[in-house]
C-alpha positions in Angstrom: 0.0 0.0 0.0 1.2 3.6 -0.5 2.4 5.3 2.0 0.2 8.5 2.7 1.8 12.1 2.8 0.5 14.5 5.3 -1.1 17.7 3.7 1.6 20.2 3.3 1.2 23.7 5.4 0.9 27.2 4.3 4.5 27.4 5.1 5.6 24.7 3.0 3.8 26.0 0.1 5.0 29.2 0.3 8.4 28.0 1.0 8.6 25.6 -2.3 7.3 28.8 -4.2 9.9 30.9 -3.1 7.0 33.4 -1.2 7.3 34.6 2.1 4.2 33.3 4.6 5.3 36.8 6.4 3.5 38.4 3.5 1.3 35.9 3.4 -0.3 36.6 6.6 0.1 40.5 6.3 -1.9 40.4 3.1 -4.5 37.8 4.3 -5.3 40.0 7.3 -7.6 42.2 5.0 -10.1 39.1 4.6 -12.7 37.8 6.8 -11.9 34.8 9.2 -13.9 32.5 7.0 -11.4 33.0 4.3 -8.6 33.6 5.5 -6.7 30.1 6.0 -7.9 29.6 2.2 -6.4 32.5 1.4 -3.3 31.7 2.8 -2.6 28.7 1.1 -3.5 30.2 -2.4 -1.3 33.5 -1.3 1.7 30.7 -0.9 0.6 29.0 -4.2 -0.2 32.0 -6.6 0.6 35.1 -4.8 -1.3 38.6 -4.7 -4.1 37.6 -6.9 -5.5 34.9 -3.7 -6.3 38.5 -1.8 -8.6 39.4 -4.9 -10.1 35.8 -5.0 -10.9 35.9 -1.1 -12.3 39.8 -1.5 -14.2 38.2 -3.5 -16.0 35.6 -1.9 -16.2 38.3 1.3 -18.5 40.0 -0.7 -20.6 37.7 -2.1 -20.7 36.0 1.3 -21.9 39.5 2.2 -24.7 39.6 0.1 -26.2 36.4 0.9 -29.0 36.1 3.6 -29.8 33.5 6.0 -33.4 31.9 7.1 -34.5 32.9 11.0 -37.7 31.4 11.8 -38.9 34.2 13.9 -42.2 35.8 13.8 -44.0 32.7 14.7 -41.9 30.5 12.2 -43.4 32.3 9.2 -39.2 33.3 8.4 -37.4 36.5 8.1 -34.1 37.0 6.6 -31.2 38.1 8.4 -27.4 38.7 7.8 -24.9 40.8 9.6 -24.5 44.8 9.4 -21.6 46.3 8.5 -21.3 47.6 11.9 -20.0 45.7 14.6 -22.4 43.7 16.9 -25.2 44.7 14.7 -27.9 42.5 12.4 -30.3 43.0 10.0 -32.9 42.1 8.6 -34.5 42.0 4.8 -37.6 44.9 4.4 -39.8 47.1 1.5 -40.8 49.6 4.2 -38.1 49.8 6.5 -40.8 49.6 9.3 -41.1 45.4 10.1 -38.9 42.9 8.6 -40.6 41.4 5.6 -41.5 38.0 6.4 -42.6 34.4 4.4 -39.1 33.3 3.3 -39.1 30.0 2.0 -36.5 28.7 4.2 -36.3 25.0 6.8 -33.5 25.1 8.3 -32.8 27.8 10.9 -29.3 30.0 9.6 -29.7 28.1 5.9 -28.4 30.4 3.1 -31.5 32.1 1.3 -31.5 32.9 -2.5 -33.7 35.8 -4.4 -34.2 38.4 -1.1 -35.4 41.2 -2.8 -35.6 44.1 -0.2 -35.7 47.6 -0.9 -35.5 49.1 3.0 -33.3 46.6 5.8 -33.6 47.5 9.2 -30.6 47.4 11.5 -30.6 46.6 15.4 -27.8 45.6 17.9 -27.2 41.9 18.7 -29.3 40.3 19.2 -32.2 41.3 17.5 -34.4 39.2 16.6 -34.0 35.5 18.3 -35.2 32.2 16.5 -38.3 30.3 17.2 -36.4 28.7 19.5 -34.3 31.1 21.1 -30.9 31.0 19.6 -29.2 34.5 18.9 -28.8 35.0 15.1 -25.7 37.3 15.7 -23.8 34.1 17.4 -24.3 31.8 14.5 -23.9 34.3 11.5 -20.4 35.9 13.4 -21.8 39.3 13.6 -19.4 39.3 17.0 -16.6 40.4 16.2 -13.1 41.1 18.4 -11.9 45.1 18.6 -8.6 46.5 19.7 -10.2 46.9 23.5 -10.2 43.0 23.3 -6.8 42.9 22.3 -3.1 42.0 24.1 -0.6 44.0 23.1 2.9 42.5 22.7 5.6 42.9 25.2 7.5 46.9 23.4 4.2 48.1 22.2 1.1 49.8 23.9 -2.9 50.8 23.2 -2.7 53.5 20.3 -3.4 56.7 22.3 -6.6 58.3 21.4 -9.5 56.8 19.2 -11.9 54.1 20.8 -10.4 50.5 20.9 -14.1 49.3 20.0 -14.7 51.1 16.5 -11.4 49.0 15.0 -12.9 45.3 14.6 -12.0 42.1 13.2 -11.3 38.6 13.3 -7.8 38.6 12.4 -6.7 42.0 14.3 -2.5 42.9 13.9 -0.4 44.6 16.2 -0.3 47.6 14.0 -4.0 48.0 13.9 -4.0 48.1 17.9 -1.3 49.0 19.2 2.0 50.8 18.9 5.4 50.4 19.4 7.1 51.6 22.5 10.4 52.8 23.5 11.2 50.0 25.9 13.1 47.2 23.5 14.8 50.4 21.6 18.5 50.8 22.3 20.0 54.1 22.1 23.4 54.5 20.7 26.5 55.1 22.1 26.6 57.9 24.5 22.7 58.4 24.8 20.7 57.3 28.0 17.4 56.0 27.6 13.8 58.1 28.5 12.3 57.5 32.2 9.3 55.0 31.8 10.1 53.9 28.2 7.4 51.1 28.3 4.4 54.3 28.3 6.6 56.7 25.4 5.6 55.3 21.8 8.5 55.6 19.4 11.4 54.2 18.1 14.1 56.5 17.4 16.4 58.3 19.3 14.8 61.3 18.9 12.0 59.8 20.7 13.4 57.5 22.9 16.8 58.6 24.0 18.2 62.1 25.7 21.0 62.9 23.8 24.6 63.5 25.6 25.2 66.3 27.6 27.7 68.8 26.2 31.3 68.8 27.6 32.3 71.6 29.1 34.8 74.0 27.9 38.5 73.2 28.8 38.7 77.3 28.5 35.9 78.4 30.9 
């Protein structure tokens, strides 16, 4: 019997195609969660144009709405805002959701919703028959910068709200910045006071420069 190989990794992809996976994961960042492990092995195997592939099915996934047997199980369809923690759901008057959809499953992908008017609401709007939240299954959650750990050298950005930057595949750079506490100052500098609050890295920012010597003539 042949012996079976185990599926090569993202790494090993990108590796045989001469890519880095550094850019591979910096590129893939700008997808949704759903996508992104996709688009990181076709990043590795065919480079830039995986980003415009997995864009791609983002918004198409986007447009797509899913069956919620609320309203006594007569079916509304719902899908996630484009705000965070926020649903909506498929309307002609922008008044009540328009219901009837010919859906079975609970969360089943709908086709031909035709709706002029949507109405949004915070999670969780409106629950199924049976009580689950809408907003759980469809991933309308998603994490924000005040959810996430900065490494060790880098702090919160100052100013903005941590909550209106959100994603499922958050970076350092999108939450935080880099502080002056790894930096080293050259030769002859000394390092700030309380370098792990000063954001920076230069010497301008993170080092005093020497003091002057004095005159040999005063």
């Amino acid at each position: 019997n042949a012996e079976v190989q185990p599926a090569k990794t993202a790494g090993q992809i990108c590796a045989e195609a001469s890519r880095s996976f550094n850019d591979a994961h910096t590129a893939c960042q700008t997808v949704p969660a759903d996508v992104y492990d996709s688009c990181l092995f076709d990043y590795c195997a065919v480079g830039q144009s995986a980003v415009d592939k997995a864009v791609k099915m983002s918004e198409e996934e986007s447009a797509t709405w899913y069956f919620n047997d609320h309203c006594y199980k007569q079916g509304i369809a719902v899908k996630c805002a484009e705000t965070n923690n926020a649903i909506m759901c498929a309307s002609v008057d922008g008044k009540v959701c328009a219901d009837g959809w010919p859906g079975k499953q609970v969360h089943e992908k709908l086709t031909d919703v035709m709706a002029s008017k949507n109405i949004t609401v915070q999670c969780p709007g409106w629950l199924t028959a049976d009580g689950k939240d809408s907003c759980q299954a469809l991933g309308c959650h998603k994490p924000t910068c005040s959810d996430f750990t900065c490494p060790r050298g880098w702090m919160p950005k100052v100013g903005g709200s941590g909550s209106a930057i959100f994603g499922h595949n958050l970076s350092d750079g999108e939450c935080c910045e880099q502080t002056c506490l790894e930096f080293e100052c050259p030769e002859g500098f000394t390092k700030k006071s309380d370098p792990f609050v000063i954001p920076g890295n230069s010497s301008e920012q993170c080092c005093h420069s020497p003091s002057p010597s004095p005159s040999p003539f005063l």
